[in-house]
C-alpha positions, 0 to 999 in steps of 0.5 A, spaced: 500 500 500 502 506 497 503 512 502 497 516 504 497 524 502 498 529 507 493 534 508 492 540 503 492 547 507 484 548 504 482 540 506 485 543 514 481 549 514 475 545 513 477 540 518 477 547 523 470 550 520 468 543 521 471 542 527 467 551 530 461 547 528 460 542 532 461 536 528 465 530 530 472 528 527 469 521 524 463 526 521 468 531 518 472 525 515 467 523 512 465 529 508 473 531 506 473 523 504 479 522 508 481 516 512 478 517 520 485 517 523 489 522 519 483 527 522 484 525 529 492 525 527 491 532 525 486 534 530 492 532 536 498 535 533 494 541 532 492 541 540 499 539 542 502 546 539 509 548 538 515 545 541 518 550 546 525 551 544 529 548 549 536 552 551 543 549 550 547 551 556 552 556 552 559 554 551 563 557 557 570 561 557 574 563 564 574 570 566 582 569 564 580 567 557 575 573 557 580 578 559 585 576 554 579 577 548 578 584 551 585 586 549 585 582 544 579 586 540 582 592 543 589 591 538 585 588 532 579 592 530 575 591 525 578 583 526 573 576 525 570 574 532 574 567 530 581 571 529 579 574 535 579 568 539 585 565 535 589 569 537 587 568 545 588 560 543 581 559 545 578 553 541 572 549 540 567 556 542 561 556 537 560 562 533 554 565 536 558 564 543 563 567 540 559 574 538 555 573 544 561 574 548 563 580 543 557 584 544 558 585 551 565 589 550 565 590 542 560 593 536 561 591 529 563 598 525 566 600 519 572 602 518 572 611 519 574 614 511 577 620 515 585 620 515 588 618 520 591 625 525 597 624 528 600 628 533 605 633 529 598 633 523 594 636 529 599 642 531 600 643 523 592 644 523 592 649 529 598 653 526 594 654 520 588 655 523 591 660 527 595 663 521 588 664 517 583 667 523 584 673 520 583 672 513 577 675 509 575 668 506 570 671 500 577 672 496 579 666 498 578 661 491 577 654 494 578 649 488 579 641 488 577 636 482 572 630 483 570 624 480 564 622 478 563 615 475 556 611 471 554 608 476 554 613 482 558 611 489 557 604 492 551 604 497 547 609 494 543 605 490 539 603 496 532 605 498 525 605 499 520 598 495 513 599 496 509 593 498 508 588 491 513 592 487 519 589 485 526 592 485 528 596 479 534 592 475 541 596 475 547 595 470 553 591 472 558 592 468 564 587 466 569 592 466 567 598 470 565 603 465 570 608 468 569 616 470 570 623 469 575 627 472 572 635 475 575 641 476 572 647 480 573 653 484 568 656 489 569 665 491 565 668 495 557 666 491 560 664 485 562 658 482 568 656 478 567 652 472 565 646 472 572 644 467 572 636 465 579 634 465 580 631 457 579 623 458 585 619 459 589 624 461 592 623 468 594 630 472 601 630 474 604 637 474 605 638 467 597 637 465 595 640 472 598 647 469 597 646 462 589 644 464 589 650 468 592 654 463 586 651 459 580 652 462 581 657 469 586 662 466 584 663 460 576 662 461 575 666 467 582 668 471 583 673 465 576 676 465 577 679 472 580 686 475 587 687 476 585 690 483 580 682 484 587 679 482 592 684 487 587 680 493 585 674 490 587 668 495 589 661 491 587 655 494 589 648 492 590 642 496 596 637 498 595 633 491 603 631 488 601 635 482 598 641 486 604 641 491 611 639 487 615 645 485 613 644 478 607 647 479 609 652 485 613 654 480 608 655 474 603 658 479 608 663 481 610 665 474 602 666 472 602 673 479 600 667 485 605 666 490 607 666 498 602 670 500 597 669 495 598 661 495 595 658 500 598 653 504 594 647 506 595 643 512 595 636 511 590 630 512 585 636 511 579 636 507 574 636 512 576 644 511 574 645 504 568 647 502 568 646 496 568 638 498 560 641 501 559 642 493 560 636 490 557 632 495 551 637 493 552 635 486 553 627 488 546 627 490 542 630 485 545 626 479 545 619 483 538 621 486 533 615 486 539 611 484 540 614 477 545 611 472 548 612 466 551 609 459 556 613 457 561 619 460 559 624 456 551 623 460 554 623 467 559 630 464 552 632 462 549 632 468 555 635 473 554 640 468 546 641 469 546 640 477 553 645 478 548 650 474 542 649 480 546 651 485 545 658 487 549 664 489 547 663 496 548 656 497 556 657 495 556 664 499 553 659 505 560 654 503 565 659 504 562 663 510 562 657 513 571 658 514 570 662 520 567 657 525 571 651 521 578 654 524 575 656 531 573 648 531 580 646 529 583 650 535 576 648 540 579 640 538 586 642 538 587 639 531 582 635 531 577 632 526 571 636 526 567 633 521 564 637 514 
């Protein structure tokens, strides 16, 4: 004889029906055709409930082994509950043991993307700070480059799916799909481009002077008074094509030189508003988790969202340098966010 089939979810809400009201196990058999006693089985399984979960006694470590664990998490951070625990030389703990012990003294975090700040990177941050208190920032020109690419940063393509909905389908592309390099300045309430640095092009210090050549010099610097040239302050960061002589050099040939060639601490951007504007620009050309199919499109929309930020919002940006330096002395050069 061949195994019985087991009960169909519409056959054991009938027998629940059947069962409210009133009729007997071997009467609802009778109408659903099956066999007396698979209704009976059903019927008492149904009254006996779930099993209680039963507890297993947790593996236990000694107090001795628990504070090598604790200093063991304290020098390796971001390190697994198993490597953790092989470096104390504890074996045989299960992994929930293990992350149940780790809770109690530990959180899982990822890694800050800040730079690291040493002693000597913090007196340099209050020197300049103090150098700079006194300076009027709306002549200051803040500039650094950004890259943008098809597909936006990682993590940006989340968000919120209605109830029945699917998540749309992103693009994965094989190899990548590349990016497009951005360069801009922020004065006052005007905005300094944006200029595309020319695809393949890679900056050293002969490229980063003949792009400014190009596009600052020739598209806008050249444009200004001479007494707007007497006062303007030039600010770039520490990146090798920015800082090396070749550049210094250039740059002082063109009238910008000591006092209008601002230093820059290092281990800093949290300092340059101009880090506020492309943080602007991100997210209204990755919003709703845009992507893109080729670099003139993505060059496109950094050119559409830059032309969208007002003159208040970038006066808003470099009128913020006054509060940023009292931070760096209130933190004694340390990072104070953006």
């Amino acid at each position: 004889m061949g195994q019985k089939k087991d009960l169909k979810g519409s056959e054991k809400s009938k027998i629940v029906r059947y069962l409210a009201k009133g009729y007997s196990s071997l009467k609802t058999a009778k109408l659903l055709k099956r066999d007396h006693r698979t209704i009976k089985c059903f019927i008492q399984n149904s009254q006996q409930g779930r099993k209680k979960r039963v507890e297993k006694p947790r593996c236990q470590i000694t107090a001795h082994e628990l504070r090598k664990v604790k200093r063991a998490a304290a020098k390796m951070p971001l390190a697994s509950s198993l490597a953790i625990f092989q470096s104390c030389n504890i074996t045989g703990v299960p992994k929930s043991t293990r992350c149940a012990i780790l809770r109690d003294m530990a959180k899982v975090r990822k890694a800050e993307r800040r730079p690291p700040l040493n002693k000597t990177h913090k007196l340099k941050l209050q020197d300049w700070a103090k150098k700079y208190l006194k300076t009027d920032f709306s002549k200051v020109l803040w500039t650094d480059e950004m890259r943008v690419s098809l597909d936006g940063p990682d993590g940006w393509a989340r968000g919120w799916i209605g109830k029945g909905q699917r998540a749309p389908v992103r693009l994965r592309r094989q190899q990548g799909g590349g990016g497009v390099l951005v360069w801009a300045g922020i004065i006052k309430d005007e905005l300094v481009g944006p200029f595309r640095v020319e695809d393949g092009v890679k900056l050293n210090s002969q490229s980063y002077c003949q792009f400014l050549e190009d596009t600052f010099f020739k598209q806008w610097y050249r444009k200004k008074s001479a007494s707007f040239k007497k006062n303007m302050i030039f600010m770039q960061d520490n990146a090798p094509s920015h800082a090396s002589k070749y550049s210094t050099a250039w740059l002082a040939r063109k009238g910008i030189k000591e006092e209008k060639l601002m230093t820059w601490p290092p281990c800093s951007p949290d300092l340059n508003p101009i880090e506020n504007l492309w943080s602007i620009i991100k997210c209204e050309i990755y919003k709703e988790g845009k992507q893109y199919t080729s670099l003139n499109s993505v060059w496109e929309a950094v050119v559409a969202a830059a032309r969208n930020v007002d003159g208040e919002q970038i006066k808003t940006l470099t009128e913020s340098m006054d509060g940023r330096l009292l931070s760096v002395l209130a933190k004694k050069g340390g990072y104070i966010g953006r």
